[in-house]
C-alpha positions as CSV (number, residue, x, y, z in Angstrom):
1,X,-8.4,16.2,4.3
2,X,-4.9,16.4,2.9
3,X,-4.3,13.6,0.0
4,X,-1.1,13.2,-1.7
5,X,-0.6,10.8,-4.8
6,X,3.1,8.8,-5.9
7,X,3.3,7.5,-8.7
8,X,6.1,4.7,-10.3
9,X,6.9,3.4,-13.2
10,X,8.0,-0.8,-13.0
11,X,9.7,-2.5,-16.0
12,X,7.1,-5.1,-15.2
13,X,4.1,-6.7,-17.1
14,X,1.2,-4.9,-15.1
15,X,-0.7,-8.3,-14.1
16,X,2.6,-9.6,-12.0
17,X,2.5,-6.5,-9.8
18,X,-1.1,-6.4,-9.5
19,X,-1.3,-10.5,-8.4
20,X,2.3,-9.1,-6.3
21,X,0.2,-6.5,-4.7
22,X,-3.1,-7.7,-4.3
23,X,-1.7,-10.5,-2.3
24,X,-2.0,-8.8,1.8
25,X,0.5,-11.6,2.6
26,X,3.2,-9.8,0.4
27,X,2.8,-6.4,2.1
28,X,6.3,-6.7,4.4
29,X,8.2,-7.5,1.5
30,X,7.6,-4.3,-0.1
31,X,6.4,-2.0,2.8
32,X,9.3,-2.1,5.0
33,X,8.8,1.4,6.9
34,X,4.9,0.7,7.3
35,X,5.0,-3.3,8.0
36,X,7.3,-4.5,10.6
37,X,5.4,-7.7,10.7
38,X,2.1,-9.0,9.5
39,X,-0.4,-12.1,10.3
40,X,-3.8,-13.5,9.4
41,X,-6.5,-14.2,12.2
42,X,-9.2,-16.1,10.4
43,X,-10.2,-13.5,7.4
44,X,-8.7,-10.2,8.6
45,X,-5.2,-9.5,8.7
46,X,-3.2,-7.2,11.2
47,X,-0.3,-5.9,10.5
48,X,2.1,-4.3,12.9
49,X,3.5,-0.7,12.3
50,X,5.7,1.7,14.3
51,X,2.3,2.9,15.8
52,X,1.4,-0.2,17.2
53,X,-1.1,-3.4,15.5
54,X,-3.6,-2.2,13.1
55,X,-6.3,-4.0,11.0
56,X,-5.8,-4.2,7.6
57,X,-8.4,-5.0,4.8
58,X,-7.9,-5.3,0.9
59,X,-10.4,-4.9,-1.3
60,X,-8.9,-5.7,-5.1
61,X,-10.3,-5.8,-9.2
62,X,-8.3,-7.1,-11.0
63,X,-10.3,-6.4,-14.1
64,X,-10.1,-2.6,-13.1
65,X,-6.4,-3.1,-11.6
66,X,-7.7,-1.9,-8.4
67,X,-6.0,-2.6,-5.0
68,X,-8.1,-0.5,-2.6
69,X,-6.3,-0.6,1.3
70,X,-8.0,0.3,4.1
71,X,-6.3,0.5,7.8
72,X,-8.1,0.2,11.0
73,X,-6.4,1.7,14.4
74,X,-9.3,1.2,16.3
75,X,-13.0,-0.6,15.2
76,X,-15.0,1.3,13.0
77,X,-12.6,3.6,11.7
78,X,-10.8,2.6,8.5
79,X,-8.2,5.1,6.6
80,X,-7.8,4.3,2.8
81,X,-5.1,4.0,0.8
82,X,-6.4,3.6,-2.9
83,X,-4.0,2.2,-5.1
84,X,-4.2,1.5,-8.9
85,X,-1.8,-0.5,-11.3
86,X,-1.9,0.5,-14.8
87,X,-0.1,-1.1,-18.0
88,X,2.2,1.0,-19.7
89,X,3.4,-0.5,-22.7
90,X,5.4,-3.7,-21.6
91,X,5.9,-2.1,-17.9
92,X,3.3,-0.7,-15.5
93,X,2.3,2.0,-13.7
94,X,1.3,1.5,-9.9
95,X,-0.5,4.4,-8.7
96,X,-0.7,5.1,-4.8
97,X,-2.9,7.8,-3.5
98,X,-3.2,8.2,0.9
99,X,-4.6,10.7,2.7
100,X,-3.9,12.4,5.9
101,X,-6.7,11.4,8.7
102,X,-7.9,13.8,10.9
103,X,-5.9,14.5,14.2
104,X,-2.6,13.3,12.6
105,X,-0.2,16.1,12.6
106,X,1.6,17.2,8.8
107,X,4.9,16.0,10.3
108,X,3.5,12.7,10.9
109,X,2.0,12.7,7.6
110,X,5.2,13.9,5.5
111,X,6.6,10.9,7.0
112,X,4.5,8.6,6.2
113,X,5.1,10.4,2.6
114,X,8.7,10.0,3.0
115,X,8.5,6.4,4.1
116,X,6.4,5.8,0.7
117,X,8.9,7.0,-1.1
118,X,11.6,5.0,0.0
119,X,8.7,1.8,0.0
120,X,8.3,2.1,-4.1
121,X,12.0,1.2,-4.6
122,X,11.7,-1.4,-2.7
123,X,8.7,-2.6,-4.8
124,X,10.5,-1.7,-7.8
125,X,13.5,-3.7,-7.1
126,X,11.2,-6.9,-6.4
127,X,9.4,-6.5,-9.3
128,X,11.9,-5.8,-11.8
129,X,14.2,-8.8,-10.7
């Protein structure tokens, strides 16, 4: 399986964009080519993407600055995303690694690449405000 790993660096203290990202509910305001819209249905959240409604589950430490993401396009098969926000001096480092699920084609996958790219300076601009 294909994984590819972006990297930023945010002029942020690292426990604001953790408690930023670790929060599902802030997801659309950083994730604008992913998330076109997002809701809760008791505990599990779906989001809606340009593929349609998925499930989406967190699973966070922030002792470890962990924010592990895991999408679901149909029950019983979750793709992860496994994220990681790291201090760097006064700023941070958030760490985003995703990997390209079987039956997805590389074109699909660079652009989900290509959308990430363009999602981190989005998150950046939040963050450093």
């Amino acid at each position: 399986m294909k994984a590819h790993t972006e990297t930023i660096t945010i002029q942020t203290e690292w426990k604001k964009v953790f408690d930023f990202m670790a929060n599902p509910a802030n997801l659309p305001k950083w994730a604008v080519v992913f998330c076109r819209g997002l809701r809760s249905e008791g505990s599990e959240w779906i989001v809606t993407t340009p593929d349609g409604e998925m499930k989406i589950r967190y699973n966070a430490d922030a002792k470890r600055g962990i924010i592990d993401m895991y999408v679901s396009s149909e029950p019983g098969v979750e793709s992860p995303a496994f994220t990681r926000v790291v201090p760097n001096g006064q700023g941070s480092e958030y760490i985003f690694t995703l990997f390209q699920p079987p039956g997805i084609p590389d074109e699909a996958f660079a652009g989900q690449i290509k959308g990430l790219k363009q999602e981190f300076g989005v998150l950046k601009d939040l963050m450093e405000k």
